[in-house]
KESE-706537 format. One record per residue (C-alpha): x, y, z; residue number from 1. Coordinates in steps of 0.05 Angstrom, whole numbers, plus 5000, padded with zeros to 4 digits. Layout:
<recs>
+------+------+------+-----+
!    u !    v !    w !   n !
+------+------+------+-----+
!    X !    Y !    Z ! NUM !
...
+------+------+------+-----+
</recs>
This chain:
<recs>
+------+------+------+-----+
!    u !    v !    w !   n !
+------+------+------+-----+
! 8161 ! 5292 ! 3134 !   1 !
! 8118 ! 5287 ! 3079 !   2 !
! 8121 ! 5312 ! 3012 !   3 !
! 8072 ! 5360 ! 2968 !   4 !
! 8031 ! 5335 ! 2906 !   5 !
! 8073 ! 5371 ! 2861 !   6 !
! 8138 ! 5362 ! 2885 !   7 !
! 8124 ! 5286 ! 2878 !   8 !
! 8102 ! 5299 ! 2812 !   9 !
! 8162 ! 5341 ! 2794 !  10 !
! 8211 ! 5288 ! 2822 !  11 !
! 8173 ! 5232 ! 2781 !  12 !
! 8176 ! 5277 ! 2717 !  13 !
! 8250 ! 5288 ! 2728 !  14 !
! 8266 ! 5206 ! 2725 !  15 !
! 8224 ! 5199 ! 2667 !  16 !
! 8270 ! 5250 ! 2632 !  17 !
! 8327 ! 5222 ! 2651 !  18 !
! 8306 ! 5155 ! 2634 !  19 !
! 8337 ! 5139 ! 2570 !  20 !
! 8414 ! 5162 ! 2595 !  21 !
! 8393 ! 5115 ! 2655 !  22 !
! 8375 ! 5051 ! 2611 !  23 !
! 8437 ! 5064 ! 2567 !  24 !
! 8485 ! 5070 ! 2621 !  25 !
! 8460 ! 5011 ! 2651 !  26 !
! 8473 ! 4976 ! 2580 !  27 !
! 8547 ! 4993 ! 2593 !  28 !
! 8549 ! 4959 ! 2657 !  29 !
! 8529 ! 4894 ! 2625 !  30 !
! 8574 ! 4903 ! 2567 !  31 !
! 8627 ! 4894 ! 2619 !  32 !
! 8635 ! 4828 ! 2643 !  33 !
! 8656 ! 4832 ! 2719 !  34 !
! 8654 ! 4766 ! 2738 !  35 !
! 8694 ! 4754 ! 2805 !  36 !
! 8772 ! 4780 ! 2804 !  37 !
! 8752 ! 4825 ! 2741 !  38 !
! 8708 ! 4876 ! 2768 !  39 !
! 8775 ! 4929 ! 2763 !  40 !
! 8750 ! 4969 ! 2700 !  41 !
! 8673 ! 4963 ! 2721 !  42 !
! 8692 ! 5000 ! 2784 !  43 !
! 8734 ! 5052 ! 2758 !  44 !
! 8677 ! 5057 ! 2711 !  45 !
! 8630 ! 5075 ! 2770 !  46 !
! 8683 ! 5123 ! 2801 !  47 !
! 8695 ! 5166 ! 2741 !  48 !
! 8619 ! 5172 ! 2728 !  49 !
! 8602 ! 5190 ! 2803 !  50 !
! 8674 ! 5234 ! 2800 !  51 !
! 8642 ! 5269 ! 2744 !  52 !
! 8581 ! 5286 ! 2775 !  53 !
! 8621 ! 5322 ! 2828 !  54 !
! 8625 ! 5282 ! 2891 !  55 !
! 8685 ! 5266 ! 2931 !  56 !
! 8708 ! 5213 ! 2919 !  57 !
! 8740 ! 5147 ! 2965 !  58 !
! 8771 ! 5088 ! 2934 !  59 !
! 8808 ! 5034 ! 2973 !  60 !
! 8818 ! 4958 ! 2979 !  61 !
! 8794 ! 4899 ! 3025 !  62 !
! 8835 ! 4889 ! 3092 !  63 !
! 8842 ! 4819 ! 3097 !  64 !
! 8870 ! 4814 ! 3169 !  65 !
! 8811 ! 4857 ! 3192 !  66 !
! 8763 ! 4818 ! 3150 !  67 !
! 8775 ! 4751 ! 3179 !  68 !
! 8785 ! 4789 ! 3246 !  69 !
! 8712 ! 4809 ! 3251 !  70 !
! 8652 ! 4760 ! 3269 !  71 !
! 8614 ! 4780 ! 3202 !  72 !
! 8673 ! 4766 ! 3154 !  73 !
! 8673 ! 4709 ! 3105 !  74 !
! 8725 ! 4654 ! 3084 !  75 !
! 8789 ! 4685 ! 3040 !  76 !
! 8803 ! 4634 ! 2978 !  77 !
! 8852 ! 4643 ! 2917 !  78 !
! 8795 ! 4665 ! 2887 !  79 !
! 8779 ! 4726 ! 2921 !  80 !
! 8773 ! 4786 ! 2889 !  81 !
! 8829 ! 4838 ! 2898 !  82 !
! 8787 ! 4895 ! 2858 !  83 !
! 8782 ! 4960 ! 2898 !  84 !
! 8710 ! 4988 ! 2939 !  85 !
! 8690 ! 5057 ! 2911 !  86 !
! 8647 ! 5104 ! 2947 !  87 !
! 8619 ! 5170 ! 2924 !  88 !
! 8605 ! 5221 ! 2978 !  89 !
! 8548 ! 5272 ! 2968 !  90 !
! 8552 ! 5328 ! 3028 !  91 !
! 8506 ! 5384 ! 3033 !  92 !
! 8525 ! 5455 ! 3046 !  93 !
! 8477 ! 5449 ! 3110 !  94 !
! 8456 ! 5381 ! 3143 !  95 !
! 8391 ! 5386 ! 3159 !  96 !
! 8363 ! 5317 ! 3147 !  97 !
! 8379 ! 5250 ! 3156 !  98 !
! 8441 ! 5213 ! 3126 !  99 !
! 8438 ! 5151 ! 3076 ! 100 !
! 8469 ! 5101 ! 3040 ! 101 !
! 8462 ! 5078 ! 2965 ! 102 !
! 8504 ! 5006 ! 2959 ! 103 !
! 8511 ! 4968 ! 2906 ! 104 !
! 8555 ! 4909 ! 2876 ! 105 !
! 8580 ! 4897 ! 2812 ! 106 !
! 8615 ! 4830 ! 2809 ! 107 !
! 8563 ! 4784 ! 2770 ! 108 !
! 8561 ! 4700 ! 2775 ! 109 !
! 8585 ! 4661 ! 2707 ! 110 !
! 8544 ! 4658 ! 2658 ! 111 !
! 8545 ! 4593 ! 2639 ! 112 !
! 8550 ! 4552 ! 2570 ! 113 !
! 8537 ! 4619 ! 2523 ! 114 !
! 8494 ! 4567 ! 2479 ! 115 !
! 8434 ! 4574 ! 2530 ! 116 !
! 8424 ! 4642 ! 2520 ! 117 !
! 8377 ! 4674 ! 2468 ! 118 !
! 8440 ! 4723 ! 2460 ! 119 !
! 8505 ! 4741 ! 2472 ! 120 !
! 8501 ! 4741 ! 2559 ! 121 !
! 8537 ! 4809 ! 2563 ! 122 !
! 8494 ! 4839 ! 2504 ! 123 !
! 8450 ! 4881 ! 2546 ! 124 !
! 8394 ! 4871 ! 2484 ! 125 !
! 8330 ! 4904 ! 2495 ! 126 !
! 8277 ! 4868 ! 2472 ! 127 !
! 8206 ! 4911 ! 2495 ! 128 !
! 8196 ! 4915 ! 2558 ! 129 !
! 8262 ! 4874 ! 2583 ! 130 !
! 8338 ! 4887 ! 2578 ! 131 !
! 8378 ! 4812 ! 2579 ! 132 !
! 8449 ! 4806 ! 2602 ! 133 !
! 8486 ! 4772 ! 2657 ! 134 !
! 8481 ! 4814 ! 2721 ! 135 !
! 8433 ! 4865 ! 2691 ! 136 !
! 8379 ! 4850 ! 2748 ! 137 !
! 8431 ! 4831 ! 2802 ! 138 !
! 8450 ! 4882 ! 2804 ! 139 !
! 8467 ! 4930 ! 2752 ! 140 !
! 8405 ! 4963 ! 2739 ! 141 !
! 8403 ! 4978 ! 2805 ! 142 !
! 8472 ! 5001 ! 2811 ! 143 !
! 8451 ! 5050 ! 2758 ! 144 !
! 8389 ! 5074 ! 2792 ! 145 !
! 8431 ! 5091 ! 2857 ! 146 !
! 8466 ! 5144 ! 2808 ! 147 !
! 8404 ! 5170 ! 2766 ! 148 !
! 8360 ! 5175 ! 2826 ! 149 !
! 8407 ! 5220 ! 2861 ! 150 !
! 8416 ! 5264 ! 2791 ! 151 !
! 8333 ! 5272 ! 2780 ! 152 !
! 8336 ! 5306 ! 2846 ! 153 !
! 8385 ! 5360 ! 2810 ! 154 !
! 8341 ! 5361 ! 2751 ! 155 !
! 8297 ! 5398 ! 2786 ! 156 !
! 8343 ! 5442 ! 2823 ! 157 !
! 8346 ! 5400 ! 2898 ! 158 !
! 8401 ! 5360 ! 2927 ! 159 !
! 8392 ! 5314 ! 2988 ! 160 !
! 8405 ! 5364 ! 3045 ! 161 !
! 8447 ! 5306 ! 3082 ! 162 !
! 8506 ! 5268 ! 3068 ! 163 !
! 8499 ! 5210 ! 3021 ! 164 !
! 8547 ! 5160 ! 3012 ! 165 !
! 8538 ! 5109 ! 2935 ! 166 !
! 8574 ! 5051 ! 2952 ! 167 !
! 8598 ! 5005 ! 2894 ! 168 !
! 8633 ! 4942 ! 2923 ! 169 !
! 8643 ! 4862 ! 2891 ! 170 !
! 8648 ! 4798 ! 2918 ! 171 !
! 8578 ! 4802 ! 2943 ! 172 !
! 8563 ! 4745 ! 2907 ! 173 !
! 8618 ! 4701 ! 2938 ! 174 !
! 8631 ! 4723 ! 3010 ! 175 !
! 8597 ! 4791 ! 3028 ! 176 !
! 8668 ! 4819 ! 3043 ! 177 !
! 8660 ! 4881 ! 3003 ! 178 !
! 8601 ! 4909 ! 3039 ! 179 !
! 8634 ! 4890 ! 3109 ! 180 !
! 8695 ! 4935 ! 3081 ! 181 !
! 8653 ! 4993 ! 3078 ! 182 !
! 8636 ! 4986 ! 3147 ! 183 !
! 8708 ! 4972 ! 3172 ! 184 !
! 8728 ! 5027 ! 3140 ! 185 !
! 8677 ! 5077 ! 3182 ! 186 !
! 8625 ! 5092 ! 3133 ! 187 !
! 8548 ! 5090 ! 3170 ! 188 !
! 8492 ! 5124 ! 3166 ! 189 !
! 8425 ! 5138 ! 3194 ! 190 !
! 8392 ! 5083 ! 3146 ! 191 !
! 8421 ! 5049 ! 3079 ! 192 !
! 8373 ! 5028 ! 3021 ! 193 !
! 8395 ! 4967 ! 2963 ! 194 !
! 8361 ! 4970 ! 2898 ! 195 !
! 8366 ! 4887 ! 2891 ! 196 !
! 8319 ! 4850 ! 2850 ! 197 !
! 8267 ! 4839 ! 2890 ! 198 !
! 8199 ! 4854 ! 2858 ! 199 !
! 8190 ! 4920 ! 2884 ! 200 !
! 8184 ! 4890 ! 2952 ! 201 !
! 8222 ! 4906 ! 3014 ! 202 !
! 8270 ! 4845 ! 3042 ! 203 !
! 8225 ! 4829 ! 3110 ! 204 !
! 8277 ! 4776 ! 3129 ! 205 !
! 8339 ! 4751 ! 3102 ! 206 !
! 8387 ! 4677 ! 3104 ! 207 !
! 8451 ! 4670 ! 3124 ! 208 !
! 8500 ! 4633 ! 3078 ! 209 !
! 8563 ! 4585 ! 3082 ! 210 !
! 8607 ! 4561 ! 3030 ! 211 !
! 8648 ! 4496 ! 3044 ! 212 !
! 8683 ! 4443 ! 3002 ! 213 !
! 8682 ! 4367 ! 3023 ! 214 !
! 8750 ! 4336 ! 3001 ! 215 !
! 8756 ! 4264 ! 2992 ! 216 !
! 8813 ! 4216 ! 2975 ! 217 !
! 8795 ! 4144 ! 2950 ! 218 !
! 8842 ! 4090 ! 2924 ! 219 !
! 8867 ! 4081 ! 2850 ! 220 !
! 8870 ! 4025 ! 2812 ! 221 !
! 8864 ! 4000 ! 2749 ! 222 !
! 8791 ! 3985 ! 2739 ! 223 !
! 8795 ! 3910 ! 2720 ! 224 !
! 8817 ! 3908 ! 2800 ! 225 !
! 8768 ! 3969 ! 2819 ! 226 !
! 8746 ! 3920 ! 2878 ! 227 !
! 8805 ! 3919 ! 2906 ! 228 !
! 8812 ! 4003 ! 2900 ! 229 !
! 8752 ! 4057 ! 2929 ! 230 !
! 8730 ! 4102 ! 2883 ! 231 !
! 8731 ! 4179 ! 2911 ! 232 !
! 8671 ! 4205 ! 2868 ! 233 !
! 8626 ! 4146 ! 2894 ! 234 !
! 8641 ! 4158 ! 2953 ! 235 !
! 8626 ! 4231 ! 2946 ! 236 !
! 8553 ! 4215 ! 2933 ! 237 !
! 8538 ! 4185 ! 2997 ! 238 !
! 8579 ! 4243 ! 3032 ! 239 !
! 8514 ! 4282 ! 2997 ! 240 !
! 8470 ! 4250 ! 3013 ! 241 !
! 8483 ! 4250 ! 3085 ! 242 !
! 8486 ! 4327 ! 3073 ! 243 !
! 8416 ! 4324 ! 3052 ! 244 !
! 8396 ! 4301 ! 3113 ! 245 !
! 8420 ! 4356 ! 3145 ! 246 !
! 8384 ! 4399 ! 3096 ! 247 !
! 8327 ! 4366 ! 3119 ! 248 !
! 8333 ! 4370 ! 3189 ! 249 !
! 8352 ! 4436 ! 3183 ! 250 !
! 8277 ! 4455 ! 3149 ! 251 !
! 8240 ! 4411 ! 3194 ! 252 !
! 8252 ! 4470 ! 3248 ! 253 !
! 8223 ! 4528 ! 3208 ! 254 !
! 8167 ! 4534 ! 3259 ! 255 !
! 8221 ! 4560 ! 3308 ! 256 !
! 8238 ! 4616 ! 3261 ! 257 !
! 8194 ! 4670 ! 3247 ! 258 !
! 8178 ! 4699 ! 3175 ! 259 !
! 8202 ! 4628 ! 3160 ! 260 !
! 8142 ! 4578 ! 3176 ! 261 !
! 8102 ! 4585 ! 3116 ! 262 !
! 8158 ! 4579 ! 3083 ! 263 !
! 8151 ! 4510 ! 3037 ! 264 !
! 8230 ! 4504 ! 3035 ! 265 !
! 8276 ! 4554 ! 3067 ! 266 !
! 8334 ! 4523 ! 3073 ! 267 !
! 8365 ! 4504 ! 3009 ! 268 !
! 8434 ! 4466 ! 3007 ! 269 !
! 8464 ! 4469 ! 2936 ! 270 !
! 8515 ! 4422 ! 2910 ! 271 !
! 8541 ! 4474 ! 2856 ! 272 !
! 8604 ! 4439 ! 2830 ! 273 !
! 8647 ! 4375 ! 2827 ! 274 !
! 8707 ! 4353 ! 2804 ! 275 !
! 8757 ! 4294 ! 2814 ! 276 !
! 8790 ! 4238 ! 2784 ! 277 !
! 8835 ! 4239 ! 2732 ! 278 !
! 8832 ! 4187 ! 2680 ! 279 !
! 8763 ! 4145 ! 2652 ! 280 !
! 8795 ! 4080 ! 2665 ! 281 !
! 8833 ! 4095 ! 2733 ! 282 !
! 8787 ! 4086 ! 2803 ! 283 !
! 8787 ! 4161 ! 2821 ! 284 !
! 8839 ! 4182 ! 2873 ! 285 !
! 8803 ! 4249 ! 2896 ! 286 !
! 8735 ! 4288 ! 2892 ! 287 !
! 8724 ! 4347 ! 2913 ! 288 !
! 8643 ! 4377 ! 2929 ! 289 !
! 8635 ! 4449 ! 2920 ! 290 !
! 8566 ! 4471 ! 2963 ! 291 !
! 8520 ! 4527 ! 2990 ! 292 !
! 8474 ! 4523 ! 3041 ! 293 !
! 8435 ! 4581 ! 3081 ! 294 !
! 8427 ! 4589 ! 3144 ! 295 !
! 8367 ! 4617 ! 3191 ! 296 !
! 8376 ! 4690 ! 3221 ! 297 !
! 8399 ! 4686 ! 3293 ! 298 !
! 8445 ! 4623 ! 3274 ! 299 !
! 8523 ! 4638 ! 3273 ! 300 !
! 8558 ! 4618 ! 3214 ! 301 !
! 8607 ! 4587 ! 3264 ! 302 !
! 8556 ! 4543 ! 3293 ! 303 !
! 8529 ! 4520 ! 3231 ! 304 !
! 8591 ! 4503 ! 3211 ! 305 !
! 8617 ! 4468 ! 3263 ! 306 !
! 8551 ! 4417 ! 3254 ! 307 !
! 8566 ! 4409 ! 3190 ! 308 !
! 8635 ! 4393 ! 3200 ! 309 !
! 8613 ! 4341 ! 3259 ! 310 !
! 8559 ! 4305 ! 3218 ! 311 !
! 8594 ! 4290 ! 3165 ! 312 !
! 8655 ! 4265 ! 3208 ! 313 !
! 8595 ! 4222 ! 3246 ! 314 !
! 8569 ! 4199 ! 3177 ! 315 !
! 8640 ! 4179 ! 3153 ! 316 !
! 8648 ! 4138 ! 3222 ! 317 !
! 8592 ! 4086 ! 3201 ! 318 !
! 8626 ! 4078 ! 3126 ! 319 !
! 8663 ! 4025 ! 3122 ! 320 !
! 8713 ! 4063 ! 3074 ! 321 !
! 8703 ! 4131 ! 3092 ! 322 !
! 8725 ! 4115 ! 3167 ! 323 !
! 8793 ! 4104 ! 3147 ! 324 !
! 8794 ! 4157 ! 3103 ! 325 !
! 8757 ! 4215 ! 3126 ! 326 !
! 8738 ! 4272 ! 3087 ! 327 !
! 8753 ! 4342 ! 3100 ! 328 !
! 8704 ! 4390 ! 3109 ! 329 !
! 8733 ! 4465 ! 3086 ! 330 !
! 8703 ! 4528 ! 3093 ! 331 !
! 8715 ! 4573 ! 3030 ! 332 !
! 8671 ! 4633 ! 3016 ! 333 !
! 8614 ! 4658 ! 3049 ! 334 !
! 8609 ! 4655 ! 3126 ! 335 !
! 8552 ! 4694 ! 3136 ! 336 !
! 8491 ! 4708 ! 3181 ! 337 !
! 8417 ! 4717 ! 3166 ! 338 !
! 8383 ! 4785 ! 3190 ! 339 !
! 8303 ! 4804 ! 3207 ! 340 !
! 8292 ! 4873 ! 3187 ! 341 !
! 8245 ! 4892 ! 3246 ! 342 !
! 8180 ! 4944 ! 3229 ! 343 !
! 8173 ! 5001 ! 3251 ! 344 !
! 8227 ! 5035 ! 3233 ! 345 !
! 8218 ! 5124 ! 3198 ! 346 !
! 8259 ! 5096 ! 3149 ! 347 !
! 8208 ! 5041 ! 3109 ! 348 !
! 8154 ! 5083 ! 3134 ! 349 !
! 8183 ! 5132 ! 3090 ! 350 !
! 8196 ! 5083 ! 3040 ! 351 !
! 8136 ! 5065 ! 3038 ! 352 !
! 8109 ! 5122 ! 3020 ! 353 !
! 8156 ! 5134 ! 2969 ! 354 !
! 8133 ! 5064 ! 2934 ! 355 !
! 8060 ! 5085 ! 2940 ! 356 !
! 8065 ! 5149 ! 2896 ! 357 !
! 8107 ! 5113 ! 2845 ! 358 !
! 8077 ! 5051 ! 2837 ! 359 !
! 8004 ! 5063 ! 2862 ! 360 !
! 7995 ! 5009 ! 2915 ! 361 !
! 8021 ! 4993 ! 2992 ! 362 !
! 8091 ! 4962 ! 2994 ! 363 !
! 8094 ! 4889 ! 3005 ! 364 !
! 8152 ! 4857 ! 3041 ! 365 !
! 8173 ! 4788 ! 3047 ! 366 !
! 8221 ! 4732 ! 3061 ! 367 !
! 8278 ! 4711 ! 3008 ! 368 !
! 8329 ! 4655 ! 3016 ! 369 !
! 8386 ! 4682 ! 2991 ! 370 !
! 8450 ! 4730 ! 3006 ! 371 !
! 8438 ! 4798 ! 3011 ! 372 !
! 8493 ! 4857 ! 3036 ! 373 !
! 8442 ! 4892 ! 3080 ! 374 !
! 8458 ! 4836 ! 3132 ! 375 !
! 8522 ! 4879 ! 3147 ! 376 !
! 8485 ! 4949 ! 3162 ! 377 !
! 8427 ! 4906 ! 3196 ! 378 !
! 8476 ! 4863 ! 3247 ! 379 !
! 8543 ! 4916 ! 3243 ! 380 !
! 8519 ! 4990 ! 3236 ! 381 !
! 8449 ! 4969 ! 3265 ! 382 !
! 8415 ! 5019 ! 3220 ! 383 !
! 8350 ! 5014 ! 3188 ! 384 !
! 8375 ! 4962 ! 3126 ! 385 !
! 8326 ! 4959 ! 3070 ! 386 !
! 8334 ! 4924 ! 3004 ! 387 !
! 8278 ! 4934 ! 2953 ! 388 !
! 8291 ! 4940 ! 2872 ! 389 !
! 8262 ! 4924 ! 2808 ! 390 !
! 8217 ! 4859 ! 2776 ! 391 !
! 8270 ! 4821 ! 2752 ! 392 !
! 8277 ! 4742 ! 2717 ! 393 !
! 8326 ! 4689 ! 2717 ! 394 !
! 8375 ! 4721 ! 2763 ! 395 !
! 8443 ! 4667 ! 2764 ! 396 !
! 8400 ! 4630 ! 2708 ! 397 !
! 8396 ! 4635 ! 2625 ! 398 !
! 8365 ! 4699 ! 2596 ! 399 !
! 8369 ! 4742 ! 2661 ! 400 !
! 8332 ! 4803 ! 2644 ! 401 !
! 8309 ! 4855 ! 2682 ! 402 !
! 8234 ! 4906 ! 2663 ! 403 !
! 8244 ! 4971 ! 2650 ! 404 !
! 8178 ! 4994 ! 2673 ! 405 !
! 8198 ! 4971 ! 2743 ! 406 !
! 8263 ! 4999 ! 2742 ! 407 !
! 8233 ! 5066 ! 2726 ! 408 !
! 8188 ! 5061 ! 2783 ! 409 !
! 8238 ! 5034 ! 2831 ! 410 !
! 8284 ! 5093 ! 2813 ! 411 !
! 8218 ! 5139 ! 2818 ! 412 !
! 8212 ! 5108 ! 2897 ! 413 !
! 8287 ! 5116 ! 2912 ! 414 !
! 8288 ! 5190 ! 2892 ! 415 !
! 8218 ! 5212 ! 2933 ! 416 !
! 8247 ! 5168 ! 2982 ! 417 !
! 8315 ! 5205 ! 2982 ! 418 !
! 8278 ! 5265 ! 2987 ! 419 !
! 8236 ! 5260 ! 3034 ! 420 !
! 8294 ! 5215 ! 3088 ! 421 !
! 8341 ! 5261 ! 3069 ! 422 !
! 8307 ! 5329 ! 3064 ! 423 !
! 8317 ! 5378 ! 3005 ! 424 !
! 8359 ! 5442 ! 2983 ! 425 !
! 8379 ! 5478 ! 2926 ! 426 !
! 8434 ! 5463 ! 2887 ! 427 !
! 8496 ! 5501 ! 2897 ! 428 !
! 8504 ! 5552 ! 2839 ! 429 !
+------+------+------+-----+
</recs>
């Protein structure tokens, strides 16, 4: 289906109108700080405002027994979030077209020493073109597009004439739990769309992820006899750096994967926290190496892990300290798979249409190396999954910020695109 000149016009019109509600209610967002475990009052935030516009509503909690009972379900820790999934449901008096989901998260990463920033992380400042905050690109403004797209469409008088579910889930930045909730808990649909950061591109192909912790023990002393002790943190530098060389292995076979060869570095193992010892002058007793490293598409999460696990066990062998005292590899957070979104499908085509009227030019996709939630509808509902949002900078860095500009555009695309997937009817009077 394709849509009329002035339709698209109309629909455009009707998100530039709505614009400045949109911008403000994203500020809100970021005024909240939902980092992960405190996302309760953010989502009740989203389910009153999509309560309020009318839809039914769904709200409900992650299943942890069914979680780590399913193939795609990542690690449990203490620090997993407990905050409940909220869904909105749109449903047309007739359903004529084709039916759709809107997802977003709204947990955001820490924000790190608060002296980096040009401002207050959680100000939401607007400074021309760009709003700053932590989580305002991923994914907030997004998160607010899903919402204002949906009302430009009743702007004008039209509703999606096909169910539509918003999705608002968290710990999508620590395990991708939330999003496989959804999907244990029934909700599909003929093709979902997620407005992440992603500079108005469409996600072409997509790493898997795994969290794990090494644990090592050494032996304390005093350090006037530190030769006669083994010092746990030293120890947890060589563990690394045989971990690099799995990193490196692991890139030298990009040529096998497609979307991946050009790639200068897909595979990117991060060494994102350490702790251990306990006092400056005592040979440290225990380190423990917090890390993330992705994963090719087509590569279990089990399998990688279980290399993992054996290399460093082989690397420990040849230590002359470590063999005695072997370190525990432990997997803690995300467990998940990579996904290739395959072309072809009605649904970019129709996207891509949608991105060509609002932002003048053919839509680009690409490859990116991180997490996104669309691996669950691309490997689990095996629906169309596509994941293309706004120009943002600094995402899990200093000064995120996210352009306006963009956002308007993106949320221009997602409502021609809603319209034309979804087909059109009046509004109910």
């Amino acid at each position: 289906m394709t849509q009329d000149a002035d339709l698209r016009k109309r629909i455009k019109e009707a998100v530039a109108a709505g614009f400045d509600d949109q911008v403000a209610f994203t500020q809100e967002l970021v005024r909240n700080p939902s980092l992960r475990g405190h996302e309760h009052s953010v989502q009740d935030q989203l389910y009153r405002t999509l309560r309020a516009r009318g839809y039914d509503m769904d709200r409900f909690k992650m299943d942890r027994a069914a979680i780590e009972a399913h193939p795609g379900g990542s690690k449990f820790s203490d620090q997993h979030s407990d905050a409940p999934i909220v869904v909105g449901i749109h449903r047309p008096r007739q359903e004529t077209g084709r039916s759709l989901i809107l997802q977003s998260h709204l947990d955001v990463v820490p924000e790190g020493l608060h002296d980096m920033w040009s401002d207050p992380p959680f100000s939401a400042k607007i400074d021309g073109d760009w709003m700053y905050g932590r989580g305002v690109g991923d994914m907030k403004a997004g998160a607010a597009a899903n919402i204002f797209a949906l009302d430009a469409l009743r702007r004008i008088g039209m509703q999606p004439a096909a169910t539509v579910y918003v999705q608002s889930v968290v710990e999508e930045e620590s395990t991708g739990n939330g999003a496989l909730q959804t999907f244990l808990q029934g909700y599909t649909a003929d093709a979902v769309l997620i407005p992440e950061p992603e500079d108005e591109m469409l996600v072409r192909a997509n790493t898997g992820v795994i969290w794990f912790q090494v644990q090592l023990r050494g032996v304390p002393v005093h350090v006037r006899e530190m030769g006669e002790g083994a010092n746990a943190i030293d120890a947890a530098y060589r563990v690394i750096g045989a971990l690099r060389e799995i990193e490196k292995d692991w890139n030298a076979d990009k040529g096998a994967h497609p979307h991946f060869e050009e790639e200068a570095h897909p595979i990117n193992l991060n060494i994102g926290r350490i702790e251990g010892g306990d006092w400056a002058s005592s040979v440290p007793s225990w380190c423990t190496i917090d890390c993330r490293v992705s994963i090719y598409p087509g590569r279990t999460a089990g399998d990688a892990a279980q290399e993992i696990t054996e290399r460093v066990a082989a690397f420990a062998q040849k230590d002359a300290f470590l063999s005695n005292n072997p370190p525990q590899v432990v997997f803690n957070g995300f467990h998940a798979e990579g996904y290739v979104l395959e072309p072809g499908s009605e649904a970019e085509a129709a996207l891509g249409r949608a991105h060509e009227a609002a932002a003048g030019a053919p839509l680009e996709s690409f490859m990116t190396a991180g997490y996104l939630d669309t691996r669950v509808y691309a490997l689990y509902n095996r629906i169309p999954a596509l994941c293309y949002g706004p120009v943002s900078r600094n995402i899990h860095g200093v000064d995120e910020c996210v352009n306006l500009p963009s956002v308007r555009r993106v949320t221009q695309a997602m409502a021609l695109f809603i319209a034309e997937w979804c087909g059109l009817e009046p509004v109910a009077p």
